[in-house]
C-alpha positions in Angstrom: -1.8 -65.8 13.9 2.1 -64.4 13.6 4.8 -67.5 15.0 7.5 -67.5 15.5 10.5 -69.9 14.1 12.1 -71.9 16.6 15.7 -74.1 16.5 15.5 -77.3 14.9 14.7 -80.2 17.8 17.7 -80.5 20.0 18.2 -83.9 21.8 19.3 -83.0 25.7 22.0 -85.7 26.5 21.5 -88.0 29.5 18.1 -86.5 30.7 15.8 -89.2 28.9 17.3 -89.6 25.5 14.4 -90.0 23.8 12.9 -87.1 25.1 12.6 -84.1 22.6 12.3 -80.3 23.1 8.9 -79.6 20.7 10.0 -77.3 18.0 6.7 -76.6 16.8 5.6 -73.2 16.2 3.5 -71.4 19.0 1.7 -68.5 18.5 3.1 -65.2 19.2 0.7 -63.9 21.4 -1.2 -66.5 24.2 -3.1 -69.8 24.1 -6.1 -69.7 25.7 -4.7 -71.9 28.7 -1.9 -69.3 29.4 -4.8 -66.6 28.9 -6.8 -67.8 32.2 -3.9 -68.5 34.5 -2.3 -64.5 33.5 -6.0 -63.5 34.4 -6.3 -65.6 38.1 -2.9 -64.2 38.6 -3.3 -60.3 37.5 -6.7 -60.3 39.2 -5.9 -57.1 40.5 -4.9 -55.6 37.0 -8.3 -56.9 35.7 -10.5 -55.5 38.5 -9.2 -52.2 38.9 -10.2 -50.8 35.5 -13.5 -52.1 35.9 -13.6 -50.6 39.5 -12.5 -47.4 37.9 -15.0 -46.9 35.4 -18.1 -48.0 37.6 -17.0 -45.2 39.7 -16.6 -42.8 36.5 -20.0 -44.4 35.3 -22.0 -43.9 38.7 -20.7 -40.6 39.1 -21.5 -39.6 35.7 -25.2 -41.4 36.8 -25.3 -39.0 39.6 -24.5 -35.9 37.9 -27.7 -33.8 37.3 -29.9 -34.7 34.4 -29.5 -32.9 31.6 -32.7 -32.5 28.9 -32.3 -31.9 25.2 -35.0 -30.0 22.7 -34.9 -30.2 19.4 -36.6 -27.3 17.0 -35.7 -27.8 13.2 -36.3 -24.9 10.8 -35.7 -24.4 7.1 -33.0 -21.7 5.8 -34.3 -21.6 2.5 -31.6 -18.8 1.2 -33.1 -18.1 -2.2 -36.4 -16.6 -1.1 -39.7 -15.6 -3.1 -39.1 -14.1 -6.6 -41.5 -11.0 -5.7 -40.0 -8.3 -7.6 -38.1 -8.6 -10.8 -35.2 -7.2 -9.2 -34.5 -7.4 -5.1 -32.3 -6.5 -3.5 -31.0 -10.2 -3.1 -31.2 -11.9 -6.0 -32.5 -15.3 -6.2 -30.7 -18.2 -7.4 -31.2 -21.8 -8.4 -30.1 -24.9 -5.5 -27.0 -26.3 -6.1 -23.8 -26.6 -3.8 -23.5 -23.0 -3.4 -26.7 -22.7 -1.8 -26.0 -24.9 0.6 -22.7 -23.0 1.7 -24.8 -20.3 2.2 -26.9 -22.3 4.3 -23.8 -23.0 6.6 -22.9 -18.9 6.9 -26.6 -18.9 8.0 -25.4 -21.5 10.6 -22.9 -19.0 12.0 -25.4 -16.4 12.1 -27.8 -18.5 13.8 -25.2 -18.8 16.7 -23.7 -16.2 16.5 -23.6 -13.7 19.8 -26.0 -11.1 18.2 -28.8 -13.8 18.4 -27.4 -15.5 21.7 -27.5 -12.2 23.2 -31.3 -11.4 22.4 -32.3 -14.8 23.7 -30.8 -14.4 27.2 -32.3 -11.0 27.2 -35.9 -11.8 26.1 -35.5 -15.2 28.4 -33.9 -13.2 31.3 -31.5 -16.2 31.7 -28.8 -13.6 33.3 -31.1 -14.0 36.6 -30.9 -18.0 35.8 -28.9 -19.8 38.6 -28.8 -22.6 36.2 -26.7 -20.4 33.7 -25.0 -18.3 35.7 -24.0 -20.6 38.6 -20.2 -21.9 38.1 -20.4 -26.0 36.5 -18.3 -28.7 38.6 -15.8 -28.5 36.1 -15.7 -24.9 36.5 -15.7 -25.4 40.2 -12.8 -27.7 39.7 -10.8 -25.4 37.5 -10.5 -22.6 40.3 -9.5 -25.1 43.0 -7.0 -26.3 40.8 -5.8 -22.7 40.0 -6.0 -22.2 43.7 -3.6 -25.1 44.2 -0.9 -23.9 42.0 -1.7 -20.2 43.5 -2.9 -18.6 40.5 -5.2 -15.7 41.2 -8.7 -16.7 40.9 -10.4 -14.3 37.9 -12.7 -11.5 38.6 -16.7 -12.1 38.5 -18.1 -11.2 34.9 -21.0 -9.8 33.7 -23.9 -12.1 34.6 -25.4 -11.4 30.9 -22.0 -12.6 29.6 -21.6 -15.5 31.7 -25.1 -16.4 30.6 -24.4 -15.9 27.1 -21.2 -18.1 27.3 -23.7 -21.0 29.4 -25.9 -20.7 26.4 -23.5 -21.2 23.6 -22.0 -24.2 25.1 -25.6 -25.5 25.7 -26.5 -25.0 22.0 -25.7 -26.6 18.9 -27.1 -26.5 15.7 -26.4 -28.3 12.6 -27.5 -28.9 8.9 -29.3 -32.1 7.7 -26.6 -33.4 4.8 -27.9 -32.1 1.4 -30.7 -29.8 2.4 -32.1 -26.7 3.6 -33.0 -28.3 7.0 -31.5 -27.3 10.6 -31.6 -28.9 14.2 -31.6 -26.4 17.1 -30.7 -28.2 20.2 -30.6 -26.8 23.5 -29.8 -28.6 27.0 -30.7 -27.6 30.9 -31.6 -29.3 34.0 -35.3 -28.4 32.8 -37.3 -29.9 30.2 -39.8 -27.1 29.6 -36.9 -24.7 29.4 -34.8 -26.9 26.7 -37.9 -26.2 24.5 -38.4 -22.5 25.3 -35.6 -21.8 24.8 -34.6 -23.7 21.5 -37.9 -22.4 20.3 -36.7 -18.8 21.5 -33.1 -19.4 19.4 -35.4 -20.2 16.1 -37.6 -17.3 16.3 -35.1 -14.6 17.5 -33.4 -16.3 14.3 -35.8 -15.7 12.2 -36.9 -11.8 13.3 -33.1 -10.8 13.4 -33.0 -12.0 9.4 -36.0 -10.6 8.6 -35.0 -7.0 10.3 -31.4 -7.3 9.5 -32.8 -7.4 5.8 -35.2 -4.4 6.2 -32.3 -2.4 7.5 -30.0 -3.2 4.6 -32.7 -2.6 2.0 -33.0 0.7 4.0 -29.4 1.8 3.7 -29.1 0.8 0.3 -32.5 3.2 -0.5 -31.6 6.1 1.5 -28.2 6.3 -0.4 -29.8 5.8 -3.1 -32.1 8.7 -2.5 -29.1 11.1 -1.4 -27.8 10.7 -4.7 -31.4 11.6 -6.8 -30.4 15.4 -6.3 -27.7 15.4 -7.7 -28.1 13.2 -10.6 -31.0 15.3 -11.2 -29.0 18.7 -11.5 -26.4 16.6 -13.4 -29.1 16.0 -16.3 -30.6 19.6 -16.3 -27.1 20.6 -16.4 -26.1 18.6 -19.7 -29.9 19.4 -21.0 -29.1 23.2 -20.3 -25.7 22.9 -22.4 -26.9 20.8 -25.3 -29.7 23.4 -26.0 -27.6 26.6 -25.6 -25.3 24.7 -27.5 -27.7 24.2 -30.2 -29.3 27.7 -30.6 -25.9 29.2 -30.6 -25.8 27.5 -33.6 -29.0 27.7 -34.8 -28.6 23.9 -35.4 -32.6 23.1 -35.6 -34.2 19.9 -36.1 -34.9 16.5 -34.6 -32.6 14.6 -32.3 -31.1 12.7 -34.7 -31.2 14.9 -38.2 -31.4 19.0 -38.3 -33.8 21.1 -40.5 -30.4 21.8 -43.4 -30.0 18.4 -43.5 -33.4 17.6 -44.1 -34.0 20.4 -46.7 -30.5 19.2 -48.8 -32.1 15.7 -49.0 -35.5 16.7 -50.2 -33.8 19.6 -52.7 -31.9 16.2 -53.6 -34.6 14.0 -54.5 -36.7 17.0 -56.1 -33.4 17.7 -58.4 -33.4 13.9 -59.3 -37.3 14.0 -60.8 -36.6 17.3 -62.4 -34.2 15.9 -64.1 -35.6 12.4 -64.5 -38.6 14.4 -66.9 -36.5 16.8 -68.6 -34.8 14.0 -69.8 -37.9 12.1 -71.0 -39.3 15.3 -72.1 -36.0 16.0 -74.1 -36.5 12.3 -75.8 -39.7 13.2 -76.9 -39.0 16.7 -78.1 -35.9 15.5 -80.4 -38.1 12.4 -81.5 -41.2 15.4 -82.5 -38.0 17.5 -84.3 -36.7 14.5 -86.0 -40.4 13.6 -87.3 -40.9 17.4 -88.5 -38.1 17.6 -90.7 -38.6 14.3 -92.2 -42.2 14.0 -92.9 -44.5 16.9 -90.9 -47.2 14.1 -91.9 -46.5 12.0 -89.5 -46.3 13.9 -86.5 -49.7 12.7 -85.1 -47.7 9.2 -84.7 -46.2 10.7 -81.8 -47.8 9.2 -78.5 -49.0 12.6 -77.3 -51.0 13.0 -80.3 -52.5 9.4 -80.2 -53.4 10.0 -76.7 -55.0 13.5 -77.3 -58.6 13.7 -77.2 -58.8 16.8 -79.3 -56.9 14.8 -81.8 -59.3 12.0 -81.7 -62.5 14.0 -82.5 -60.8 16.0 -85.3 -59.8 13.1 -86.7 -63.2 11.7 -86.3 -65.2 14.8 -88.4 -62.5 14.7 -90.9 -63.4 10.8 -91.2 -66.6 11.9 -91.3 -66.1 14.9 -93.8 -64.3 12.2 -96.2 -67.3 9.9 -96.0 -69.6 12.6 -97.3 -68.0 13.7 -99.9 -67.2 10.1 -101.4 -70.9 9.5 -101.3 -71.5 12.7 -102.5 -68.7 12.1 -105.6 -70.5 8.3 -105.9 -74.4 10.3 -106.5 -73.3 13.5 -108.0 -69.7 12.9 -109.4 -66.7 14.4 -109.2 -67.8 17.7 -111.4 -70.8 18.5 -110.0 -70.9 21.9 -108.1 -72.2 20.2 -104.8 -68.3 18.8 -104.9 -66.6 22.1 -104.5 -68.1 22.7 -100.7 -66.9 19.0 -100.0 -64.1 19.5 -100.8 -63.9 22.9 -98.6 -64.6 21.2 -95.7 -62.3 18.1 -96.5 -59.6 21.1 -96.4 -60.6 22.4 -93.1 -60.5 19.6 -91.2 -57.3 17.9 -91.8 -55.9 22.0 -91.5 -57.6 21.6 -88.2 -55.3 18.5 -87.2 -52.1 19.7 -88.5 -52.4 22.3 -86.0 -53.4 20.6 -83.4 -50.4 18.5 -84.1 -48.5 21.4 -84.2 -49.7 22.8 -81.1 -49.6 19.4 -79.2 -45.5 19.4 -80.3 -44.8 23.3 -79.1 -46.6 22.5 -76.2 -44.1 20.2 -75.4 -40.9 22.2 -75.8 -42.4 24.6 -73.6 -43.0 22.5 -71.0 -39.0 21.1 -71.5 -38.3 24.3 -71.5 -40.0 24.8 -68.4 -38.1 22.1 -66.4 -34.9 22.8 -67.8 -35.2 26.0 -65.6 -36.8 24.2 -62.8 -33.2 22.2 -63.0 -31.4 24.9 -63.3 -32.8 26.5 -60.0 -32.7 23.3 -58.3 -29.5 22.7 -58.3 -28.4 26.0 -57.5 -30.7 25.7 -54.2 -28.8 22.5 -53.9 -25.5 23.6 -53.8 -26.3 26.7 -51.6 -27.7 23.9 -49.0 -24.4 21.8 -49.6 -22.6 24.5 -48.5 -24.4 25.4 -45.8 -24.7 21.7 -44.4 -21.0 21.9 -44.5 -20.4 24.5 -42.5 -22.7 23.0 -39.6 -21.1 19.3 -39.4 -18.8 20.0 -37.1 -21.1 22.0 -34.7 -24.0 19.0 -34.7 -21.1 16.5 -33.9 -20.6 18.7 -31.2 -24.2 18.5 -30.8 -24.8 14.8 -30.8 -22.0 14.8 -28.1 -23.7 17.1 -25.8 -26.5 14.8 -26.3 -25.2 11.5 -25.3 -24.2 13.0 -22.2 -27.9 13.7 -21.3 -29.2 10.6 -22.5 -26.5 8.7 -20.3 -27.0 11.3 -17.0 -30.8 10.9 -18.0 -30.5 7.0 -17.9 -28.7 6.5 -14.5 -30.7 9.3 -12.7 -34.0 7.1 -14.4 -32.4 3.5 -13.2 -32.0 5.2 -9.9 -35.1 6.5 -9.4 -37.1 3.0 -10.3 -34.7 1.6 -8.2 -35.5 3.4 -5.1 -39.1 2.9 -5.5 -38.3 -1.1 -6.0 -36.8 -0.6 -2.3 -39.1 1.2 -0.7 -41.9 -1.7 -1.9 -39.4 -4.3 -1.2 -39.0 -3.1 2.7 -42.4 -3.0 3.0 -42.6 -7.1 2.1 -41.4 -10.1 3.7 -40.0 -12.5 1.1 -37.8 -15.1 2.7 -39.5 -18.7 3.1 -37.4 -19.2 5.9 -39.4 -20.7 8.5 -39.8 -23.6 11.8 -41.6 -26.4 10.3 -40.8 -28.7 13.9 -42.0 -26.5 16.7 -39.8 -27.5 20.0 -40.8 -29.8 22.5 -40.4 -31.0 25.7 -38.0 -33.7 25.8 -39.3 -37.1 27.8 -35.8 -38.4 28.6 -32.5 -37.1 30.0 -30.0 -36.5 27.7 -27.1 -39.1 26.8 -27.7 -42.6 27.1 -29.6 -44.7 29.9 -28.6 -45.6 32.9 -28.0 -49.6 32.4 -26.5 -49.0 29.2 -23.8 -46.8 31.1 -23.1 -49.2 33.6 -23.4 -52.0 31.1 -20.7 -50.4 28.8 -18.6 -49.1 32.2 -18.2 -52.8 33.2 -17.8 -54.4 29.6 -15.4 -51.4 28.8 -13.3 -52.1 32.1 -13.1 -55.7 31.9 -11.9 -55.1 28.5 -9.3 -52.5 29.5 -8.0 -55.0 32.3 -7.9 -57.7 30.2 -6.4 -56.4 27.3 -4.3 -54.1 29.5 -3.1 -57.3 31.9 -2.8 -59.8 28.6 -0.6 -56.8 26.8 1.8 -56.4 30.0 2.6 -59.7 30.5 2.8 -59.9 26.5 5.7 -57.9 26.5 7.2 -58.6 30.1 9.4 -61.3 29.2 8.6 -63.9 31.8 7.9 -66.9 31.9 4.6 -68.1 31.4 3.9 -72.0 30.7 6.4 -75.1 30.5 6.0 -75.2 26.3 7.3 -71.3 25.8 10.1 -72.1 28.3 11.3 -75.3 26.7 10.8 -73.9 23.4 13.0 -70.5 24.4 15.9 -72.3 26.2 15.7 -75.7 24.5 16.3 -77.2 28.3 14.0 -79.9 29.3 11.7 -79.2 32.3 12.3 -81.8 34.9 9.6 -81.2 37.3 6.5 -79.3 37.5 5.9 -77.9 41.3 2.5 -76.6 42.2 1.9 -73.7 43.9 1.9 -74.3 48.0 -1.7 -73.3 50.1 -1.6 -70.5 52.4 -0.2 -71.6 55.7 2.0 -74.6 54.4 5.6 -73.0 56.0 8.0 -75.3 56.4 9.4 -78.6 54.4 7.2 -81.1 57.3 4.1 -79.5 56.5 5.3 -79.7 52.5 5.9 -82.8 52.4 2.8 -84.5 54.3 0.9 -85.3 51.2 -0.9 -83.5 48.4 0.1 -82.7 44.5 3.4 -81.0 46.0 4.8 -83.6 47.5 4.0 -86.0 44.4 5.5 -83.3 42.1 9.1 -84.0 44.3 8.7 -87.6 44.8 8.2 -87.6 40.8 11.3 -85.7 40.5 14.0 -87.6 42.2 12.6 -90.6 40.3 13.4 -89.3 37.3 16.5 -88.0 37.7 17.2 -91.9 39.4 16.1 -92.8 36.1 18.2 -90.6 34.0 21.6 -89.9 36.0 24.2 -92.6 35.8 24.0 -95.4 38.5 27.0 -94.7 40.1 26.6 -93.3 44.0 26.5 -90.6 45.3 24.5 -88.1 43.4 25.5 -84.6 43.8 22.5 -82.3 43.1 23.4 -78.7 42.5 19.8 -76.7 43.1 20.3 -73.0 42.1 18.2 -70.4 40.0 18.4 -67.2 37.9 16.4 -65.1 40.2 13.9 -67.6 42.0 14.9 -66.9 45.9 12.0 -68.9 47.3 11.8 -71.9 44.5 14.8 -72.3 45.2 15.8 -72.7 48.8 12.4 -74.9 48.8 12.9 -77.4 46.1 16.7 -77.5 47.5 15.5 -78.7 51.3 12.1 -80.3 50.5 14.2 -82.5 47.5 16.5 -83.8 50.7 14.0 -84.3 52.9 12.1 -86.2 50.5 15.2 -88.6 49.9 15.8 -88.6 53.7 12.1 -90.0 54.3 13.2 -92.8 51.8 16.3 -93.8 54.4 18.6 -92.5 51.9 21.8 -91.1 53.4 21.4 -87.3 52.7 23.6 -84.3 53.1 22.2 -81.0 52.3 24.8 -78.0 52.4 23.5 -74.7 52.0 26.3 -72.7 50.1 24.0 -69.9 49.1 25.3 -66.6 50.7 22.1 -65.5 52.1 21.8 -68.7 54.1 17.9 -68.8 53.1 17.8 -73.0 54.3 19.3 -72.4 57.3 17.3 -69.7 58.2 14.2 -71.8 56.8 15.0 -74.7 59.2 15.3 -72.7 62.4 19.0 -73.2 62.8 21.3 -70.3 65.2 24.0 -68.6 62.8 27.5 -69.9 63.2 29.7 -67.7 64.6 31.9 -65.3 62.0 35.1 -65.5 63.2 35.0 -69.4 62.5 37.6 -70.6 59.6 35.6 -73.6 57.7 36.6 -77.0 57.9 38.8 -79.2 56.6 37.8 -82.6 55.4 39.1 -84.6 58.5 36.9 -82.1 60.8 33.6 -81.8 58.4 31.3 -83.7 61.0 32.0 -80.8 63.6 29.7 -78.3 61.4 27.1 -81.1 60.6 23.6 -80.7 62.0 21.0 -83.3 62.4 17.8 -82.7 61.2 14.7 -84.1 62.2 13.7 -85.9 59.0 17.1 -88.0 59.2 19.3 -85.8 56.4 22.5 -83.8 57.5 23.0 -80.2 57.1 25.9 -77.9 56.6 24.3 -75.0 57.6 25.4 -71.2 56.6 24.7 -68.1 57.2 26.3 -65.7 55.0 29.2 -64.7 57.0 31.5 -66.9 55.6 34.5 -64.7 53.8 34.8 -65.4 50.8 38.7 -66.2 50.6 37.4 -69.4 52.2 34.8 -70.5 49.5 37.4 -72.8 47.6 38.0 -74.9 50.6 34.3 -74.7 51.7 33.2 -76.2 48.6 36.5 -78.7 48.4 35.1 -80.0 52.1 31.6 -80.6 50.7 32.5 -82.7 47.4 35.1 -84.5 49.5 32.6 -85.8 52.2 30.1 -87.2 49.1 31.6 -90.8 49.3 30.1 -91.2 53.0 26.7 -90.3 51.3 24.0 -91.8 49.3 22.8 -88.3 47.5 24.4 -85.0 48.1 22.2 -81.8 47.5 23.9 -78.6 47.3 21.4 -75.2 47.6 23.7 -72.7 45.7 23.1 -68.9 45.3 21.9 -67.4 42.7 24.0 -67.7 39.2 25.0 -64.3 37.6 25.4 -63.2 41.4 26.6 -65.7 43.3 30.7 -67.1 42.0 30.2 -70.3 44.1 27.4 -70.9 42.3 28.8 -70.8 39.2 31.8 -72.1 40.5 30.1 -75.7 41.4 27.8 -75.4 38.1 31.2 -75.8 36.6 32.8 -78.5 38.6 32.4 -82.1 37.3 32.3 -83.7 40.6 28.6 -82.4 40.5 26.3 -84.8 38.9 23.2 -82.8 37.6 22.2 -79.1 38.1 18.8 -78.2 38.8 17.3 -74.4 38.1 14.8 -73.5 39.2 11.7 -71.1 37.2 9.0 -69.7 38.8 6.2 -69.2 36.8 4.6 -66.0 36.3 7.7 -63.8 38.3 10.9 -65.3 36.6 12.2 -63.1 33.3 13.6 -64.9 30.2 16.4 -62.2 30.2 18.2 -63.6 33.8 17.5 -67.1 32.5 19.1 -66.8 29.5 22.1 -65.3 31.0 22.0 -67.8 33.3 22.4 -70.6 31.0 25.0 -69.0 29.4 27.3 -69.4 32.5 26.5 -72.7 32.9 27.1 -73.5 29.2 26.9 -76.9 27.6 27.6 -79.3 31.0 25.6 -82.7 31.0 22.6 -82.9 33.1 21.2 -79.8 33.3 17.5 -79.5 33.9 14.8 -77.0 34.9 12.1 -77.2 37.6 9.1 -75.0 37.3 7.7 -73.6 40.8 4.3 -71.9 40.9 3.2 -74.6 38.2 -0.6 -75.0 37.7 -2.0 -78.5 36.5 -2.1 -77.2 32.9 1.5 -76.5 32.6 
């Protein structure tokens, strides 16, 4: 706990010198013994709050019950994945999701819904939602107070409609789909119907609000079909006038020229291709001839003939004969001659076969050489034609895009229309109540004992706390330790607080802790003040009236019970002893005395001490010689007790405070009332002067 510093310990001169003023550190706030006497003294302060909020509580207790139902129903916002593509397109959970479970929260109380409910409940003919609250009913008074015009009924479906949106709330469990509907009433079975009501008009307004936006979206969808359609026969009708204007025939993507120059292309390549390889072979048969004719059947032609291959097989044949006919009959025999014939006419046979085998090839080279020749004039007629029709098909392939693109978005809209009108026709959202609404069994908010419990605990609280706080930060004086410890003056006496009844100084001083609280008083300042007689005792305070005028008359009286010679002179301006005593007023016109003629104002009293009374009407040019009077007449006396006003306000006060004919100055504190603020200034006019002590009044035993 926070202390505070205090002043090193100061040793107070002639009261007890070897009494201290404790300079240890006490808390800031309270100790607990300071704690109970600020409570038995702010009683009040503590038992009003709890008053207060007993009231609040049994009137909150008396209010009419109020029932809450509870449905809960899941927003699931991605729905089933029916169609390839809805119309709202489905998405995986994640944070997003969930804010779109909150918009559903808006929609779920929004007016459109509210508005069904009260209809389909009837709760505009509902006295319990159209009938004006207290707090309404407190509003107009209040307006009728201050004379402001009370406002016009309303529509009993509105009012109704505002009853129900108070009544309602709804909200989403953290991190999921789930939602609590709550609706409260005076009723129990209407909390559920109608929370219940709330979930499924929910539900039905989604599903139809979605069937009406897939219906929208199809009919425009369908009013743009027509002409989509004429768009495409449109482009269609251009790109084939287009394309007979310019006799460009053919597929979509090569025309009929085109196709002819690329096979006239590839038929000029194999033409040529064999010419070539026919021209190799017919310089390679040329080449032979003029060399050696002989050996023209070593041409690959001739090998692979297979006229070739039986004339050479009979002239094999023709030569085996005739060397077995040359081996019997001989070389001269006759039989040789027709050998010999036939030898002739077979190898004649093969030379022209050869022969005819070689012209048969330049023919056929001679053949393709013109089959070239005409090919590649076709070719270049074709080139020039394909030339002429490049720009048009460009053209062409133009036109054509256009249809394919018209012909793509009129196709996408058509599919898509039919995906609608399938789409309207089904129910996909998973949306649903999965915690029907029931009847609740207890009234809303919490129980009764619990209410009164917290009422009491939170009002003894506030008037502790708020009685603790005050006197916290009041600045008064509170227990002997804090007012030593703040004005580093010794406290003299403690004086307890008096019973009811106890009125004047007899009665005070006829036993009990009061009187022994004076008794212990005056034998302490016996002890401490110097032995020479008379004592002069100046009582005065900072702002305690009653403590003072008391301790002034009851401290003489006590002395006067002890057959001590006593005067007590009340030089307070208000005259509060005098009056306290019973005395008549002195008249105003009377000068005070001088010292020769002091016993004329002296009045007996009935415990034995002497009194100069007063009564506030002496002027003050006469105070000097008032208080000259008193201090003269102390040698005839054993103590001498002056009850002074208060200082800061009274200058005779502070005038005997200061004079050194005055042996000790008692102030008195009263506990619990007097502010550390007066007291301080107080001391400060008195200053440093020896024997200055402080009596606490209103003291408990504690202190």
């Amino acid at each position: 706990m926070a202390v505070i510093e205090r002043a090193p310990p100061v040793i107070l001169k002639h009261f007890g010198a070897d009494t201290e003023v404790s300079s240890a550190p006490l808390p800031w706030f309270l100790e607990m013994s300071e704690v109970g006497r600020i409570l038995r003294r702010r009683w009040v302060t503590v038992i009003l709050p709890v008053l207060l909020l007993s009231a609040l509580a049994v009137g909150y207790l008396a209010l009419p019950a109020q029932y809450a139902a509870t449905t809960q129903l899941i927003i699931d916002p991605r729905g089933l994945a029916v169609l390839k593509d809805e119309a709202n397109p489905q998405s995986q959970a994640n944070e997003s999701t969930l804010l779109l479970v909150d918009s559903q929260l808006r929609v779920l109380q929004s007016d459109d819904v509210l508005r069904r409910v009260v209809l389909s409940q009837k709760l505009a003919s509902d006295q319990d939602f159209v009938e004006p609250s207290a707090i309404d009913r407190l509003r107009t008074w209040v307006g009728h107070l201050v004379g402001r015009a009370s406002e016009p009924e309303s529509d009993p479906t509105l009012t109704a409609l505002r009853a129900l949106r108070d009544r309602m709330s709804a909200r989403r469990l953290e991190r999921s789909f789930a939602v609590d509907v709550s609706v409260s009433t005076n009723d129990r079975e209407k909390s559920a119907r109608l929370a219940q009501s709330i979930a499924e008009t929910y539900l039905s307004t989604e599903i139809s609000n979605r069937s009406e936006a897939i219906r929208r979206a199809r009919e425009g969808l369908n009013s743009r079909l027509g002409e989509l359609r004429d768009s495409v026969q449109q482009a269609e009708n251009a790109a084939q006038a287009f394309r007979n204007k310019n006799n460009l025939v053919g597929t979509r993507t090569q025309l009929v020229s085109e196709q002819q120059l690329g096979q006239l292309s590839d038929q000029l390549g194999a033409a040529r291709a064999k010419a070539a390889e026919q021209q190799a072979k017919l310089r390679q048969i040329e080449s032979v001839s003029s060399s050696d004719p002989a050996k023209l059947d070593s041409i690959q032609e001739v090998l692979q003939s297979q006229t070739i291959g039986q004339l050479r097989g009979q002239l094999a044949q023709v030569e085996r004969q005739r060397a077995d006919a040359a081996a019997s009959l001989g070389e001269r025999h006759p039989a040789m001659n027709a050998s010999d014939v036939q030898l002739r006419s077979a190898r004649n046979q093969l030379e022209a076969e050869v022969k005819r085998i070689a012209a048969a090839i330049r023919n056929e080279y001679r053949a393709n050489m013109a089959n070239v020749v005409e090919l590649s004039q076709a070719l270049e007629k074709r080139k020039a034609d394909a030339l002429n029709v490049g720009d048009s098909f460009i053209k062409l392939r133009e036109l054509e895009r256009q249809v394919d693109a018209r012909r793509g978005v009129y196709e996408a809209f058509l599919v898509r229309t039919r995906e609608l009108q399938e789409q309207q026709q089904l129910d996909t959202s998973t949306s649903r109540i999965i915690s029907p609404a029931l009847p609740p069994t207890r009234r809303q908010g919490p129980p009764a004992p619990l209410v009164l419990a917290a009422a009491l605990l939170a009002g003894l609280g506030l008037g502790i706390g708020g009685s603790l706080t005050v006197e916290q930060f009041s600045g008064r004086v509170r227990s002997r330790k804090r007012l030593e410890a703040r004005t580093q003056r010794l406290v003299l006496g403690l004086l307890p607080t008096l019973r009811r009844g106890i009125a004047n100084g007899t009665d005070r001083l006829s036993g009990g802790p009061y009187e022994v609280a004076i008794t212990r008083l005056r034998n302490r300042l016996r002890r401490d003040l110097p032995a020479k007689r008379p004592h002069v005792i100046l009582v005065t305070s900072a702002d305690d009236i009653v403590g003072r005028s008391r301790l002034a008359l009851d401290y003489a009286a006590s002395a006067a019970q002890e057959n001590e010679r006593v005067l007590l002179v009340d030089a307070s301006a208000d005259g509060t002893v005098t009056r306290e005593i019973g005395l008549p007023p002195r008249h105003g016109g009377t000068s005070m005395p001088r010292r020769a003629d002091l016993s004329d104002v002296l009045v007996r009293h009935s415990s034995g001490l002497a009194l100069i009374p007063q009564d506030g009407q002496t002027a003050r040019s006469e105070m000097r010689v008032y208080v000259d009077s008193i201090l003269g007449a102390q040698d005839s006396y054993d103590l001498v007790v002056i009850h002074a006003g208060l200082i800061g306000s009274d200058a005779t006060a502070e005038r005997l405070a200061a004079d050194p004919r005055v042996t000790a100055v008692l102030i008195t504190v009263r506990n619990g009332e007097s502010r550390y603020a007066i007291l301080d200034k107080a001391l400060a006019a008195i200053g440093g002067r020896p024997y200055v002590g402080m009596v606490l009044t209103d003291a408990e035993a504690l202190d």
